[in-house]
C-alpha positions in Angstrom: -1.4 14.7 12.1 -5.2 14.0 11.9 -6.7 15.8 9.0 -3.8 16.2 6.9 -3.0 13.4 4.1 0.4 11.8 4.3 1.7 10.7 1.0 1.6 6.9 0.7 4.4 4.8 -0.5 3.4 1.3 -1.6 6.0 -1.1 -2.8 6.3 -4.8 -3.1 8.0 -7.0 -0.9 7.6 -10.4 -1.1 6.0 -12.9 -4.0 5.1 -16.2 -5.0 4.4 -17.0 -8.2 3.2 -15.1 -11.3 1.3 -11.6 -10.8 -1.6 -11.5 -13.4 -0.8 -8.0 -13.0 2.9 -8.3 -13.5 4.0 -6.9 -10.4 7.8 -8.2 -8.8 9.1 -7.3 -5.4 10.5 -3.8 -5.8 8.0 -2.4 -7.6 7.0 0.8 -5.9 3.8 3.5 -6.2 3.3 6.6 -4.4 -0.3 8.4 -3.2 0.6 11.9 -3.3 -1.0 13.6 0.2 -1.2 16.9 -1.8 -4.8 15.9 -3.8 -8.0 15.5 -3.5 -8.1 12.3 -5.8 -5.3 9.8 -6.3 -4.0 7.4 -8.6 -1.7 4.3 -8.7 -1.2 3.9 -12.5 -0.4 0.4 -12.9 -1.6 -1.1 -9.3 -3.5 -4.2 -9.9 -7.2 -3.3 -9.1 -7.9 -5.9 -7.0 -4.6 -5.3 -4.5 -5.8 -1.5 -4.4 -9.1 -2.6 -3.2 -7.9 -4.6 -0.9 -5.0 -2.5 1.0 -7.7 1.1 0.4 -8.6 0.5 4.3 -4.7 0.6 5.9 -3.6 3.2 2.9 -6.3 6.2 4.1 -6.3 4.9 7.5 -2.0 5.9 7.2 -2.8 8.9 5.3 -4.8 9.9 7.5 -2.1 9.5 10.8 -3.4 5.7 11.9 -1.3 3.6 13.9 -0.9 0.5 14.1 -0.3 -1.0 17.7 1.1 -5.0 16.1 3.2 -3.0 13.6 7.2 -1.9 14.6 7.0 0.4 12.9 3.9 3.0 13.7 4.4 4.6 9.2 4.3 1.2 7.8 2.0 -2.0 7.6 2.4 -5.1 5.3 -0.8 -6.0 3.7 -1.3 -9.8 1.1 -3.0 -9.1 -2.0 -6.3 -11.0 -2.1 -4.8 -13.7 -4.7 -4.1 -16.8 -2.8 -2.8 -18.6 -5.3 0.0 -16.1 -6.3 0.0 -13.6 -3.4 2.2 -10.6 -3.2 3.1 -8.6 0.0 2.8 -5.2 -0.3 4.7 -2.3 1.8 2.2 0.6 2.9 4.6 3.6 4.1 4.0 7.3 4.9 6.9 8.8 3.8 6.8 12.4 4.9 
């Protein structure tokens, strides 16, 4: 629904090599709908940054028309040389 904020569940599902962050496939984060600000204590920065435009376009009710599933997108972290595949999910 447009205008309310889904809560976000973000968890890792594929990975080559060594995270500088640390992060291994089943690591998982959730951005709470219920707030005005959000956090995702231990995310690697440069991953947040990098998924922010599919996370509050989900939160927010977006679908994706190439994605089966319409509450959840795969998005690379921006590290090529070690990237990680993250799972964006709205989970209510």
């Amino acid at each position: 629904m447009a205008g309310r904020a889904h809560t976000i569940e973000l968890r890792v599902v594929g990975a080559t090599g060594d995270c500088a962050a640390g992060h291994r496939v089943g690591d998982r984060f959730l951005v709470r709908g219920d707030c005005e600000r959000f956090s995702c204590d231990g995310i690697c920065i440069h991953a947040l940054y990098s998924l922010m435009p599919k996370l509050i376009a989900l939160r927010y009710g977006a679908r994706f028309p190439w994605a089966a599933d319409g509450d959840e997108i795969r998005h690379a972290c921006p590290d090529a040389t070690n990237p990680h595949v993250f799972a964006l999910r709205r989970v209510d």
